[in-house]
N, C-alpha and C positions, 0 to 999 in steps of 0.2 A: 341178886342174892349170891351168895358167895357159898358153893355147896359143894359135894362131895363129887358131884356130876363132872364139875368145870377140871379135867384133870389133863390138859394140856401142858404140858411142859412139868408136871408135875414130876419128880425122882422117886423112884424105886418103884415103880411099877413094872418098869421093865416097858420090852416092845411090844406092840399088838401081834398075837399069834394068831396069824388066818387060820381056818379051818379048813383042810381040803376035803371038796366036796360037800360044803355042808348045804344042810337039810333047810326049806324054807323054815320048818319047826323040829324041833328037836324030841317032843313028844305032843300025844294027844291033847292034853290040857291046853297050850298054849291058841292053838288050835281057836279052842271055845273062849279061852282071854282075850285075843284079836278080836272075834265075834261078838261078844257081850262089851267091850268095848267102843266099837263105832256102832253098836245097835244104840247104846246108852247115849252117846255123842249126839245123833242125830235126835236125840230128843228136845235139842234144843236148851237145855241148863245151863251151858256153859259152853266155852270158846277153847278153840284147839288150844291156845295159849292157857288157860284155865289150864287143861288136860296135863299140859306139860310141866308147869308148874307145879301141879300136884304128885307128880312122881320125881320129881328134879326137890321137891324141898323136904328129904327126910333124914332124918340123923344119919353122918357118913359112915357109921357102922352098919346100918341096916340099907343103908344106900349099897354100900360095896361086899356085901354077901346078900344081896338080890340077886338072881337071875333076871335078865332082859322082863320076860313075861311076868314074874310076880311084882314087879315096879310096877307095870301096867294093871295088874288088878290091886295093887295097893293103892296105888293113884284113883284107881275106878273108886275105890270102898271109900275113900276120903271126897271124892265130889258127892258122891250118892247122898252120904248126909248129913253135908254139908249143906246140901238141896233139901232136906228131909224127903227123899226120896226111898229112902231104908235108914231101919234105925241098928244100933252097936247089936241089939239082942239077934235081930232079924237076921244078919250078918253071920254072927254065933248061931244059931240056928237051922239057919239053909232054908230058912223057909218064909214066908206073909205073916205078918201077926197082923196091920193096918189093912185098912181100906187105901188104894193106890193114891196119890196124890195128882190131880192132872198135867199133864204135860202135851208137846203134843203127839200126832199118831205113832205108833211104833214104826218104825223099819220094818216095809214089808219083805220078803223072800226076793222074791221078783225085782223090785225096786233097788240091791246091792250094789249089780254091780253097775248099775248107771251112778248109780252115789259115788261110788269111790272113782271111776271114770271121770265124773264131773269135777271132783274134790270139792273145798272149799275155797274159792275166789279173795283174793283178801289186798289183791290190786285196788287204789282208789285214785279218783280224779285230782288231779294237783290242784292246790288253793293259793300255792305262792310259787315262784321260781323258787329251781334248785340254788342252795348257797353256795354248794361246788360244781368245779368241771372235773371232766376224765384231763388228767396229768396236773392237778392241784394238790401240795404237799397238806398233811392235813395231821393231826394228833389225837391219837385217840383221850379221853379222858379220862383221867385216873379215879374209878366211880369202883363206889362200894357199898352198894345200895343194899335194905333190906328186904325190898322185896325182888320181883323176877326182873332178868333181862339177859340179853342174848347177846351182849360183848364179852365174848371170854379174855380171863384174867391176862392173859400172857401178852396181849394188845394194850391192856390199860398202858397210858401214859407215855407208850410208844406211837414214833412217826412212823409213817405211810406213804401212798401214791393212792390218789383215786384213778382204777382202770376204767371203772364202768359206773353208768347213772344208770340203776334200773328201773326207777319210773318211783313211785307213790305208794307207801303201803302201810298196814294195821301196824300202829307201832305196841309191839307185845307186850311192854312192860305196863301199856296199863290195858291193855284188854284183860288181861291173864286175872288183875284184881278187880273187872269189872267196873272200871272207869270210863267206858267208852272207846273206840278206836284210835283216836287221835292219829291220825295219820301221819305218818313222813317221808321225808322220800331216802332211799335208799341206796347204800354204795357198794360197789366191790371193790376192796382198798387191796393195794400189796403193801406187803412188809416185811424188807431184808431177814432173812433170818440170820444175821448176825445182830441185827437191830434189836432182835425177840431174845433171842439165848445166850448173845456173846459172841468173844472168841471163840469157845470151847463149846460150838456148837456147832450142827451142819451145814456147811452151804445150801446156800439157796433160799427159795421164795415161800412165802404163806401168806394165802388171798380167802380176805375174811368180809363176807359180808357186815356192815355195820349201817346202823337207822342214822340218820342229821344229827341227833340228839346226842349222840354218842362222840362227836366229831368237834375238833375247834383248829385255827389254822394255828400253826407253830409261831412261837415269836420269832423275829426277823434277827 
C-alpha cells in the first residue's frame, strides 16, 4: 500500500530533527497506549503485521497530524472492531455496553515483561533453497500493491547487492490480511544511493531489508 507512512525520499518535509534528551514518552497517556496496546495484542486477534497495517493505512491527512501514540490507539480502535471486540458506540462512550466476546486469557501483570523479552518469533524453517546469494545483483520490483507491504517506495524498480541471507520469515503482506504466513526467506540488499536519488543526492549507501517476493535478477 502506497501510504502516507512510506515518506522516504519524499521532498519537503525537511530533515528528521532528533530530540535532545528525549523522554521514553512524552506524556502520561501514551504511557496507558503502549499498555492497552500489547495487552490487546496478546489476545490473540490478530498479527503484529495486522497491528501495523492498521495504523500505516489512514488517510495521509490524518496519518501526518497524528502523533506517534494516537496512530497506536487509532490502529487499536480499528482492529477492536474489526474483531467485534468493541463496538463505534462503546468506543464513543468509554465504557461496556456488550457482554465481552471470548478471546483468550488477558495479559497478566506478572507475565509483561517476560512477553515482551520473549517477543514474538516470526523465524521459520526453510521449504526450499534460497533463490539468492550474498553478492548477487538483484532488482527490486516496481509493485504498487493495495494492500500492506514492507518494500519502501524509493527501492521499487531499483538495483541492489544482496549483503546478507537472513534465514526464513512470515512474509507480512499476507499475514497483515490474514492469509496465513506464507513464508520467505529474506534479504539485506545495499543500494547505491546514487542509484536511489540521483546525481543530486548524497553519497552513499542504503541497506533495506526485502522478503524473495519483492526481488527478481536484473536483465543481463
Amino acid at each position: 500500500m502506497n501510504g502516507a507512512h512510506d515518506l522516504g525520499g519524499v521532498m519537503g518535509f525537511g530533515p528528521i530533527a532528533a530530540e535532545k534528551d528525549e523522554p521514553v514518552f512524552h506524556a502520561e497517556w501514551e504511557k496507558r497506549a503502549l499498555a492497552i496496546t500489547v495487552a490487546a495484542g496478546a489476545l490473540g486477534e490478530w498479527s503484529l503485521d495486522a497491528s501495523r497495517h492498521a495504523r500505516e493505512s489512514r488517510h495521509p491527512v490524518d496519518y501526518l497530524t497524528s502523533s506517534y501514540y494516537e496512530l497506536w490507539i487509532k490502529g487499536l480502535e480499528r482492529l477492536l472492531k474489526a474483531r467485534g471486540l468493541v463496538s463505534a458506540e462503546e468506543i464513543a462512550g468509554g465504557r461496556a455496553a456488550h457482554a465481552p466476546k471470548p478471546t483468550r486469557p488477558p495479559l497478566a501483570k506478572a507475565a509483561v515483561a517476560g512477553a515482551l523479552a520473549a517477543g514474538t518469533p516470526c523465524d521459520r524453517p526453510a521449504a526450499a533453497a534460497a533463490r539468492f546469494a550474498v553478492g548477487d545483483r538483484v532488482r527490486a520490483l516496481n509493485l504498487n500493491p493495495a494492500g500492506h507491504t514492507r518494500l519502501p517506495r524509493y527501492v521499487r524498480g531499483k538495483s541492489g547487492r544482496i549483503e546478507r541471507v537472513h534465514g526464513v520469515f512470515v512474509f507480512p503482506d499476507a499475514s497483515a490480511h490474514g492469509l496465513g504466513e506464507r513464508p520467505q526467506w529474506l534479504y539485506g540488499v545495499r543500494f547505491d544511493a546514487g542509484e536511489l536519488w540521483g546525481a543530486d543526492g548524497v553519497a552513499g549507501e542504503v541497506f533495506v531489508d526485502a522478503w524473495e517476493g519483492y526481488l527478481e535478477r536484473p536483465a543481463s
